[in-house]
The first five atom37 places (N, CA, C, CB, O) and aatype in JSON, in Angstrom:
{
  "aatype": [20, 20, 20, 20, 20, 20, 20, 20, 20, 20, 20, 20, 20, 20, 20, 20, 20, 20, 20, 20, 20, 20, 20, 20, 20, 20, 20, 20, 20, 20, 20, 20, 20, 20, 20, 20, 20, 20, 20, 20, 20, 20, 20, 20, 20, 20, 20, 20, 20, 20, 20, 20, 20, 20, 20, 20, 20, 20, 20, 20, 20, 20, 20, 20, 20, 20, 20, 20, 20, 20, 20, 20, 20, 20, 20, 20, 20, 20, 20, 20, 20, 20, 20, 20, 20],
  "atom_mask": [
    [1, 1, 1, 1, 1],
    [1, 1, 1, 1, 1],
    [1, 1, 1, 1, 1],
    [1, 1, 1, 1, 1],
    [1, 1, 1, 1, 1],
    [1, 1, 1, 1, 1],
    [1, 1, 1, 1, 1],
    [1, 1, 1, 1, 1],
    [1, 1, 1, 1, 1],
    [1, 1, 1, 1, 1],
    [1, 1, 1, 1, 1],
    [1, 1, 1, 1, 1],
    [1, 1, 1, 1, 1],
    [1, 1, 1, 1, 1],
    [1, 1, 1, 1, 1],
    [1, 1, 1, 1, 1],
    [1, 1, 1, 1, 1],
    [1, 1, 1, 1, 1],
    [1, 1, 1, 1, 1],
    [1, 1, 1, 1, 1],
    [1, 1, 1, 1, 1],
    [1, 1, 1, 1, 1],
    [1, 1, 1, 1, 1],
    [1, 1, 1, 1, 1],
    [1, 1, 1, 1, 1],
    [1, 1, 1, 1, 1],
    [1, 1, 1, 1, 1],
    [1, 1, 1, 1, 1],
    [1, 1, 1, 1, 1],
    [1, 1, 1, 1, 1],
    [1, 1, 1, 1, 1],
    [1, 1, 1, 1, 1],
    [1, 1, 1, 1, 1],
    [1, 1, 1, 1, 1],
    [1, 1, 1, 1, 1],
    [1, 1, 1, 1, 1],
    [1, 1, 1, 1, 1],
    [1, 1, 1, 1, 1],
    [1, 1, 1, 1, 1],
    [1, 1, 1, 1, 1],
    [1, 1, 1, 1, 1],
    [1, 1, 1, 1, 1],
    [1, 1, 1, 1, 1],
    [1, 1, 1, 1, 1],
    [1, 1, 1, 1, 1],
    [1, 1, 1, 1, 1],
    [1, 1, 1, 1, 1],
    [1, 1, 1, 1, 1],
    [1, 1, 1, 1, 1],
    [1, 1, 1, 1, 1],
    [1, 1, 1, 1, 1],
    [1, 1, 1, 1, 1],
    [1, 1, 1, 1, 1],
    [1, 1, 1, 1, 1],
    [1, 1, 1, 1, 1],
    [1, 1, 1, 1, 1],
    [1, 1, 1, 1, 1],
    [1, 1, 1, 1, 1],
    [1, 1, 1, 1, 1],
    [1, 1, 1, 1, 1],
    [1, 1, 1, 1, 1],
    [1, 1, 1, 1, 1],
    [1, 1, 1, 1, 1],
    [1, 1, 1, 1, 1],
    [1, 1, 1, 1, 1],
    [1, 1, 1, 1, 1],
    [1, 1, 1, 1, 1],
    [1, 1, 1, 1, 1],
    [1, 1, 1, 1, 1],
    [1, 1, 1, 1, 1],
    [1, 1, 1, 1, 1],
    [1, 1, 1, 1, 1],
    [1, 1, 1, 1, 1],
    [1, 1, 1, 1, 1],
    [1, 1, 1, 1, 1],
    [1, 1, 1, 1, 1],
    [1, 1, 1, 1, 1],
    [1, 1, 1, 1, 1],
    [1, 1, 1, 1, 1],
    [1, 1, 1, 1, 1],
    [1, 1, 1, 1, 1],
    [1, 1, 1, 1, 1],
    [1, 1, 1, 1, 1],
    [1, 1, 1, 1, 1],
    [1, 1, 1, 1, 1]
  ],
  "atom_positions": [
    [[91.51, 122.78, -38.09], [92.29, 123.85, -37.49], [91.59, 124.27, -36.19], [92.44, 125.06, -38.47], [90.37, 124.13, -36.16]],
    [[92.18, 124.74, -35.13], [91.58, 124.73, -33.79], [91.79, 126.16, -33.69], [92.24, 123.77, -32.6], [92.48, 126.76, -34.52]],
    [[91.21, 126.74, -32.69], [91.34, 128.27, -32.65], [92.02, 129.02, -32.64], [91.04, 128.72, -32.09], [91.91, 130.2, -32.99]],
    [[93.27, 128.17, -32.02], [94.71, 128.7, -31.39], [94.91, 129.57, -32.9], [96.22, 127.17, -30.88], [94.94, 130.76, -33.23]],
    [[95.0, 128.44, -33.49], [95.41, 128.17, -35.03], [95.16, 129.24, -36.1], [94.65, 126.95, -35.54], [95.91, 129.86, -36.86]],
    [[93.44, 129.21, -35.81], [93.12, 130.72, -36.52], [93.17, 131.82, -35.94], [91.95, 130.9, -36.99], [92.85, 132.83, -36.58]],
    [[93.52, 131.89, -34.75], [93.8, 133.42, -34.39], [95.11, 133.3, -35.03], [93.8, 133.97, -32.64], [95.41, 134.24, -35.76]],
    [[95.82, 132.47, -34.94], [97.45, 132.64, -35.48], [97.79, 133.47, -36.56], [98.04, 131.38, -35.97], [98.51, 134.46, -36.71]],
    [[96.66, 132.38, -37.65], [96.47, 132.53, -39.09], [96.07, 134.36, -39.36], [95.06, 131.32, -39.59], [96.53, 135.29, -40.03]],
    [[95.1, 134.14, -38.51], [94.29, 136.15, -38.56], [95.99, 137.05, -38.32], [92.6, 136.74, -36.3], [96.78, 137.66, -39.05]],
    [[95.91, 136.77, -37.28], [97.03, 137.79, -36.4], [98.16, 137.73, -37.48], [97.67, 137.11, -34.61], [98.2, 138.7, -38.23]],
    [[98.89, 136.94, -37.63], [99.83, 136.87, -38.63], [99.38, 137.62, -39.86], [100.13, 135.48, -38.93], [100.09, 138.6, -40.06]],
    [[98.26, 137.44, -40.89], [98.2, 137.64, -41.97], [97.32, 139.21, -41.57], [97.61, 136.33, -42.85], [97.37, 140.09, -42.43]],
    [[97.02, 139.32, -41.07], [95.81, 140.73, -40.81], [96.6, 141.68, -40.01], [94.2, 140.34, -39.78], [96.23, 142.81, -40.35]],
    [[97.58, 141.76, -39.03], [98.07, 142.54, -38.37], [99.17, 142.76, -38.42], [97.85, 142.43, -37.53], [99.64, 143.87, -38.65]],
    [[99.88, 141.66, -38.19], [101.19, 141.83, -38.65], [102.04, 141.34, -40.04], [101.75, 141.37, -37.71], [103.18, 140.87, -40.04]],
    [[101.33, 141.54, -41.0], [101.93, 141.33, -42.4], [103.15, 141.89, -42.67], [101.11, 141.81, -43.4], [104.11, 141.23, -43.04]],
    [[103.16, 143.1, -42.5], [104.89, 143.77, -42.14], [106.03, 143.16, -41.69], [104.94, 144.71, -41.11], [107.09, 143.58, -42.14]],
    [[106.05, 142.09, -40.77], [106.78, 141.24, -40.58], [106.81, 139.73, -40.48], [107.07, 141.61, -39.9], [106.78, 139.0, -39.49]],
    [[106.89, 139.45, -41.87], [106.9, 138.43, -42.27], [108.12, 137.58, -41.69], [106.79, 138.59, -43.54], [107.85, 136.38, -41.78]],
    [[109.16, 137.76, -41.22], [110.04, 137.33, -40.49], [109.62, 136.52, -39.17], [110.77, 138.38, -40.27], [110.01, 135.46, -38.68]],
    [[108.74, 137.37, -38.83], [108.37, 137.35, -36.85], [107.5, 135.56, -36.65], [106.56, 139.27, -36.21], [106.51, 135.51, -37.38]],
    [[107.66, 134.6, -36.08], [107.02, 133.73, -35.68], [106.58, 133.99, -34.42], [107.61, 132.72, -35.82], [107.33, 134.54, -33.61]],
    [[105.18, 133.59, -34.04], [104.44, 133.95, -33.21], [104.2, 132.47, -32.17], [103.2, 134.61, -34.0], [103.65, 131.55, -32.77]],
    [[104.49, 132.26, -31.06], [103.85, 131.12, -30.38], [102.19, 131.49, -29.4], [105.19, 130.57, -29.28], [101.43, 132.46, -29.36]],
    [[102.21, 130.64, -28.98], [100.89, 130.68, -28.17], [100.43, 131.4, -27.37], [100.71, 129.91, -27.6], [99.39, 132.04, -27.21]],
    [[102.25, 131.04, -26.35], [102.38, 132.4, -25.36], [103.08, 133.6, -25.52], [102.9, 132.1, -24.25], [103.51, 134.09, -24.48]],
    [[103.31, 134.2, -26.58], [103.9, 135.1, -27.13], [103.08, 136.21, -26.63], [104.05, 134.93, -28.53], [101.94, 136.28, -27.09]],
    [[103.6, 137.46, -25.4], [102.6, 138.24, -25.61], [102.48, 139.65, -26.66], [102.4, 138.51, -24.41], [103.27, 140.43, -27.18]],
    [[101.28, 139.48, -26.61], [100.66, 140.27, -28.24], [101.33, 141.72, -28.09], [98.5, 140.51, -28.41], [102.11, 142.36, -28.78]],
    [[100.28, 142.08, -26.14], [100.38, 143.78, -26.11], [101.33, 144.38, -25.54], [99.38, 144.44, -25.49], [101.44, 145.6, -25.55]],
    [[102.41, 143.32, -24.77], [103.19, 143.78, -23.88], [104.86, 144.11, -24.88], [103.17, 142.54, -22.55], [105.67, 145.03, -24.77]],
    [[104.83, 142.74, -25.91], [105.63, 143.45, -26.77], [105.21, 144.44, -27.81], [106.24, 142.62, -27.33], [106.11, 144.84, -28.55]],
    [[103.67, 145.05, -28.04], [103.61, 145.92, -28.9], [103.24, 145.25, -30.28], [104.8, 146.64, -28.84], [102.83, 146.01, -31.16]],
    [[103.35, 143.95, -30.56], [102.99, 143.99, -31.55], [101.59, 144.09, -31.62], [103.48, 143.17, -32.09], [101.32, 144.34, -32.79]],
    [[100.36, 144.0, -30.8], [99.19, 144.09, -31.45], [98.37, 145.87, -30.44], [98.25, 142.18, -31.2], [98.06, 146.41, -29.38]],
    [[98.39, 145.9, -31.07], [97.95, 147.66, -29.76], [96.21, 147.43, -29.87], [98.58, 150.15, -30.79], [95.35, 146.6, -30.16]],
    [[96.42, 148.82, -29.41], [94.29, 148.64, -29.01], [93.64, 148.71, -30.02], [93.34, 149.9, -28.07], [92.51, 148.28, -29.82]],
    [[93.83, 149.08, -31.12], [93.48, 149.26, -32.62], [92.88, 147.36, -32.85], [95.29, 149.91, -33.79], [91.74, 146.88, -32.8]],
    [[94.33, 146.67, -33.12], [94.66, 145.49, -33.36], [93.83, 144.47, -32.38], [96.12, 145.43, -33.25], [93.53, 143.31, -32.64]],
    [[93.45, 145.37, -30.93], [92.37, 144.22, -29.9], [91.26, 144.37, -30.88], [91.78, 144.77, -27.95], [90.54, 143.4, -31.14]],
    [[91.09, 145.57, -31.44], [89.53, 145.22, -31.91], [89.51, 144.17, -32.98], [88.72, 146.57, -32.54], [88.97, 143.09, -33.22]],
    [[90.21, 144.88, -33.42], [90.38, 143.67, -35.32], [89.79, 142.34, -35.07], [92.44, 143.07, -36.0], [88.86, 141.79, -35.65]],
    [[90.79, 141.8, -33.74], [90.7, 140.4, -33.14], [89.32, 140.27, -32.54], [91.85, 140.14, -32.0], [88.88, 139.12, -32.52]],
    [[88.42, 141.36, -31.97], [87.26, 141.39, -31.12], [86.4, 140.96, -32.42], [86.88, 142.95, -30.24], [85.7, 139.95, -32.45]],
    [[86.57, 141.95, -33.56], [85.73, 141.42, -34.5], [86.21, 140.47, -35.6], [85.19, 142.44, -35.06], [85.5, 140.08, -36.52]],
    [[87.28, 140.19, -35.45], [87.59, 138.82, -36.47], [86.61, 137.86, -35.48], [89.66, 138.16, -36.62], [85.54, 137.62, -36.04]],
    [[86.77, 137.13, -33.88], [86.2, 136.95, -33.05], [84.57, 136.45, -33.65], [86.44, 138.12, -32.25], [84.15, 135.31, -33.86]],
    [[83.92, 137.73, -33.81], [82.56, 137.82, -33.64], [81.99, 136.95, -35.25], [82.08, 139.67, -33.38], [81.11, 136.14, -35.52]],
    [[83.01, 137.63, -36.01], [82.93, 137.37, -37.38], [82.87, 135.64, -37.4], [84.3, 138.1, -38.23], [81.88, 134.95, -37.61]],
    [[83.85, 135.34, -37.19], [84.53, 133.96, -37.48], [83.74, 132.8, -36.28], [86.5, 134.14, -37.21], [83.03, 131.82, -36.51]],
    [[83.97, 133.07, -35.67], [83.24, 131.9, -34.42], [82.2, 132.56, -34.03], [84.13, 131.46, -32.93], [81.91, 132.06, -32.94]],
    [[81.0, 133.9, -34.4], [79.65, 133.75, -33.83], [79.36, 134.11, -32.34], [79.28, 132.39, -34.0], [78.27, 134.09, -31.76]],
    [[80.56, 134.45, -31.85], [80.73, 134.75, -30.36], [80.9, 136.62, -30.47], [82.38, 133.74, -29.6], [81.54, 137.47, -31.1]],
    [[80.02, 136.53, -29.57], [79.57, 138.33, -28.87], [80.56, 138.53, -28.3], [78.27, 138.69, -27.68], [80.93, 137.57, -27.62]],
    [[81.28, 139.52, -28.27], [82.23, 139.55, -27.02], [81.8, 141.18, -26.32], [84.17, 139.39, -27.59], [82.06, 142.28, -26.8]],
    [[81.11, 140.88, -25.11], [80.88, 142.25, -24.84], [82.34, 143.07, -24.26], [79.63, 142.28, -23.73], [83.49, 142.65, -24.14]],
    [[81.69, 144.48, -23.96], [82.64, 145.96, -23.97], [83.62, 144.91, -22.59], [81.46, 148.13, -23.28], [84.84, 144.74, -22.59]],
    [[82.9, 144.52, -21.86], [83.45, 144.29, -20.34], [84.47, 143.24, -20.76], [82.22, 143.7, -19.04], [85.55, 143.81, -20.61]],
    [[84.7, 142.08, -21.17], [84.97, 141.26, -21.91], [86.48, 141.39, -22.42], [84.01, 141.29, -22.81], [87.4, 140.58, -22.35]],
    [[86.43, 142.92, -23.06], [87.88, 143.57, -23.87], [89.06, 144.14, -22.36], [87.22, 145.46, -25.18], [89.33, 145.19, -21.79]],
    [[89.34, 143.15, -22.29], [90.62, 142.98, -20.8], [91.47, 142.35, -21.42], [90.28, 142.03, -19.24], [91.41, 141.47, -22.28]],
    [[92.67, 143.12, -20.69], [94.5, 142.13, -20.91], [94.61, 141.15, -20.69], [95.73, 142.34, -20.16], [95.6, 140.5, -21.05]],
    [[93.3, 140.49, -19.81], [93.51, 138.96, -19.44], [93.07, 137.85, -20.23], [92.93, 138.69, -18.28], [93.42, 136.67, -20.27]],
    [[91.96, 138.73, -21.04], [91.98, 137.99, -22.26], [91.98, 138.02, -23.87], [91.28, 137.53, -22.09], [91.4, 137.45, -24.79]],
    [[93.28, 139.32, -23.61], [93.69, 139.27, -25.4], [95.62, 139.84, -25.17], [92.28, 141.01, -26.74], [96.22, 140.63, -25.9]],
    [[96.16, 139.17, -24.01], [97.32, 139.65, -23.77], [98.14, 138.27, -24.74], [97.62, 139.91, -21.93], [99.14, 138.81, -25.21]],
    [[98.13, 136.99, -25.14], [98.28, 136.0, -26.11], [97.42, 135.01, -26.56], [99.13, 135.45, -25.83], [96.53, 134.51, -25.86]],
    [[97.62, 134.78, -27.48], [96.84, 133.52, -27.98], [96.11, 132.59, -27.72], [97.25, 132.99, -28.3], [95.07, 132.25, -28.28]],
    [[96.84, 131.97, -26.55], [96.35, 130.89, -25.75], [95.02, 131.41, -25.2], [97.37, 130.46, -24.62], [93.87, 131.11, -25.53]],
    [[95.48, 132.28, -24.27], [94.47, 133.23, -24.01], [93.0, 133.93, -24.32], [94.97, 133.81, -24.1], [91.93, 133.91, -23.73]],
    [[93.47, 134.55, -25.54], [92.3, 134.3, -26.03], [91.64, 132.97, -26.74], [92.27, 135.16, -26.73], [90.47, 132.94, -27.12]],
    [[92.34, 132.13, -26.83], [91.58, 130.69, -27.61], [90.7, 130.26, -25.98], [93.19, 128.98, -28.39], [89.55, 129.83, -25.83]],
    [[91.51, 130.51, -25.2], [91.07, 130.25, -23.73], [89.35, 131.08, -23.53], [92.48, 131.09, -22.54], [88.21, 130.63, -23.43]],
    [[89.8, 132.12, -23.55], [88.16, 133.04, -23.61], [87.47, 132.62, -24.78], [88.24, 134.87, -23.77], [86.27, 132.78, -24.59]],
    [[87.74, 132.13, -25.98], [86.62, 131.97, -26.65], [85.66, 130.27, -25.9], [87.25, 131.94, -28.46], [84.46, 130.03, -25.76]],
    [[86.79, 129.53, -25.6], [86.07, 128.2, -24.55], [85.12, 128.62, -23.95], [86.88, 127.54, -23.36], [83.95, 128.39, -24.24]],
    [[85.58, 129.39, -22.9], [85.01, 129.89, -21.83], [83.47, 130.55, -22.4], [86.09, 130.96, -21.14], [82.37, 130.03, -22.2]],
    [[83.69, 131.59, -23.02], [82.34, 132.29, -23.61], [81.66, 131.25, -24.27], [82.56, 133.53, -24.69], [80.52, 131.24, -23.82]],
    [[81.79, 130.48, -25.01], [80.72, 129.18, -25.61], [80.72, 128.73, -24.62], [81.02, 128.07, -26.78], [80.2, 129.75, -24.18]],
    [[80.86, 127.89, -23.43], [80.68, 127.22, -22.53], [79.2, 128.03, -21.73], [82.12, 127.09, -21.8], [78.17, 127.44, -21.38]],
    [[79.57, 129.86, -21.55], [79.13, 130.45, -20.85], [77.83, 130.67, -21.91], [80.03, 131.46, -20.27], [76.77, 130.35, -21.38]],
    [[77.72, 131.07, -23.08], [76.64, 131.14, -23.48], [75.76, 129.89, -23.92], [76.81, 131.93, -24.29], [74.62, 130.16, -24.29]],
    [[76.18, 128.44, -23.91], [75.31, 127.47, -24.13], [74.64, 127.03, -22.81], [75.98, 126.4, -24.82], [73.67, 126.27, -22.8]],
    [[75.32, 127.68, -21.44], [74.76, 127.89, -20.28], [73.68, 128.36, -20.48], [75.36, 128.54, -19.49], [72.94, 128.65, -19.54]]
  ]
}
């Protein structure tokens, strides 16, 4: 399973369980339709830290990288890339 994948898996089953109806894509955005609010960035900040071992500092928590999925699977690259630097 690739990251995309488990944020999917998290987000789906951890945040939005209430709507079990809703399919989520990659580029689906999270905050702009409301489904994940600032509460829900953290969950993901620390599912994040939990699950893949990655710090994500205060500066870090931006729309640019928790506005969809891709996105953030995108910043978690980036931050391992940046910390094996």
């Amino acid at each position: 399973m690739n990251d995309e994948d488990e944020l999917l898996a998290f987000v789906s089953r951890d945040l939005l369980s209430g709507r079990p109806d809703l399919t989520l894509a990659g580029d689906d955005d999270l905050l702009g339709s409301g489904l994940v609010d600032s509460l829900g960035v953290m969950r993901i900040v620390a599912f994040i830290e939990e699950r893949f071992g990655i710090v994500v500092p205060p500066e870090d928590v931006r729309i640019e990288h928790f506005l969809t999925l891709r996105q953030i699977a995108d910043y978690l690259t980036a931050r391992r890339a940046a910390d094996a630097a």
